[in-house]
C-alpha positions in Angstrom: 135.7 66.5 37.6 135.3 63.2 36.0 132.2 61.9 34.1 130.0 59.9 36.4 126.8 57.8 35.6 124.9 58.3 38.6 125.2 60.3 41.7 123.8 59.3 45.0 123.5 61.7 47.9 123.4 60.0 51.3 122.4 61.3 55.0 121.3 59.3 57.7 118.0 58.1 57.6 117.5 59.2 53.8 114.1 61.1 54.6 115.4 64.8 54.4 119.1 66.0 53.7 119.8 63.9 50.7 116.4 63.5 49.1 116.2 67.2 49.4 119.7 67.4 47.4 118.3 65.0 44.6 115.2 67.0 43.9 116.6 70.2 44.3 119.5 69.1 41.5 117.0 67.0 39.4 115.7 70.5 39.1 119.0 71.7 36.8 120.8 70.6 33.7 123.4 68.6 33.3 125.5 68.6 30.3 125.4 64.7 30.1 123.2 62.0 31.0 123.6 61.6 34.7 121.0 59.4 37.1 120.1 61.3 40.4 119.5 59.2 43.4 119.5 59.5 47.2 119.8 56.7 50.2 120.1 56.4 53.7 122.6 54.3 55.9 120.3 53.5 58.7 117.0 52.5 56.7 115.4 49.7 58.6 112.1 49.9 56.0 111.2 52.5 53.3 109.8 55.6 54.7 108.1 58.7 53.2 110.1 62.1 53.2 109.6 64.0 56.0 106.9 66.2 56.3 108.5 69.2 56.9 111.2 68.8 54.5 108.4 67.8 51.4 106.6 70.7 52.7 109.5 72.8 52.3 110.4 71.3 48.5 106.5 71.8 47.6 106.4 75.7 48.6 109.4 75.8 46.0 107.3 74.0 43.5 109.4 70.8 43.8 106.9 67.6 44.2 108.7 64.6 45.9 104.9 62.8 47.1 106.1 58.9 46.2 109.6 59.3 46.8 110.3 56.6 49.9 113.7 56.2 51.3 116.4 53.5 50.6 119.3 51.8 52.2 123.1 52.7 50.4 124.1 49.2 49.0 127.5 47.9 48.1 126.4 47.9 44.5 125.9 51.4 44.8 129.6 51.8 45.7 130.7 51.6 41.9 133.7 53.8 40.4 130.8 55.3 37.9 128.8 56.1 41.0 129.6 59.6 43.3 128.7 59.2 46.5 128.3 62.6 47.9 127.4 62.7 51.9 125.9 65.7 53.9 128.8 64.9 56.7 132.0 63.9 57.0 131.2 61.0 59.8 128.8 59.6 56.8 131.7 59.6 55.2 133.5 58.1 57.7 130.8 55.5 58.5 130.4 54.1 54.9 134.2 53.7 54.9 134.0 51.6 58.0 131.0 49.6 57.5 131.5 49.3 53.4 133.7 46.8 51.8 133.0 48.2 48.2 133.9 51.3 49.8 137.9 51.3 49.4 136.7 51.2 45.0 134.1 54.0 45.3 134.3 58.2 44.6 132.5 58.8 48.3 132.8 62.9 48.7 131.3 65.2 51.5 129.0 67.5 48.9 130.0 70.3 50.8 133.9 69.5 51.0 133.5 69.2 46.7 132.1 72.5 45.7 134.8 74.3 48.1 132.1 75.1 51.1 133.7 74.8 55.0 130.2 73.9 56.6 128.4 70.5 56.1 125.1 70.5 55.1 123.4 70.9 58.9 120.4 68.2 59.9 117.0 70.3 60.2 115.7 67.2 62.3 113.6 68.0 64.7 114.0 71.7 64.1 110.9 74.1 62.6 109.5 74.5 59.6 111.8 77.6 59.0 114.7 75.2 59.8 114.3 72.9 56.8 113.7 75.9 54.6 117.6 77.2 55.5 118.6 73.5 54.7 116.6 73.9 51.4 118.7 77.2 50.7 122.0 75.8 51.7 121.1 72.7 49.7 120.1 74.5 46.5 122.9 76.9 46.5 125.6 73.7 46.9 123.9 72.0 44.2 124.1 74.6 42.0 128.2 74.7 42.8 128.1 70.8 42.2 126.4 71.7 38.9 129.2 74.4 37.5 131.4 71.7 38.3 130.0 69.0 36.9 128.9 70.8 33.7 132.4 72.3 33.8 133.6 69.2 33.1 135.3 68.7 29.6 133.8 65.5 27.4 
């Protein structure tokens, strides 16, 4: 896997899936100095994470209190930058919508580490719910982290 400089997870609104994926892997070591970030691609104004899913990071001693969500840019889509989507149709979409897109490393997370099954949207489910997406989350990351620290300097 090639060196990057920042990775960016990305879901929809960028209040559960992919903030929940940058605090769960901030949580690990990387073998090189690697920024951690996570957006949303329908962000009309910042929003807190969502309850349930903060809830669910805090009862695994994770604390993501001040972390408000963000709209993917087209600066973001830089060849240092991986852009790593919970989806395929988040691929899809930033494809579509991006111009910067056709220059930028824009995986499904799931798709990299070898997994069949996206990373499913707890939204709306129960408490119980976002725990499994914690789970599924933290044991993907840890794949994307053999991989990345894997990777020969």
């Amino acid at each position: 896997m090639k060196q990057y400089s920042k990775i960016i997870f990305v879901c929809e609104s960028g209040t559960c899936r992919a903030p929940m994926a940058e605090a769960i892997m901030k949580e690990y070591t990387v073998k090189y100095p690697l920024q951690i970030e996570s957006r949303g691609l329908v962000v009309l104004f910042p929003e807190p994470l969502n309850q349930k899913a903060e809830a669910i990071l805090i009862s695994n001693g994770i604390n993501m209190t001040e972390k408000m969500s963000s709209q993917l840019k087209e600066e973001d889509l830089s060849p240092e930058n991986l852009i790593l989507t919970m989806e395929a149709a988040h691929k899809e979409k930033i494809l579509k919508d991006y111009e910067q897109a056709a220059y930028a490393n824009i995986e499904v997370l799931t798709e990299l580490v070898g997994d069949e099954l996206e990373i499913l949207n707890p939204y709306g489910g129960t408490l119980q719910s976002y725990g499994l997406c914690y789970e599924t989350l933290n044991k993907t990351v840890q794949k994307l982290i053999h991989l990345i620290n894997e990777t020969e300097l």
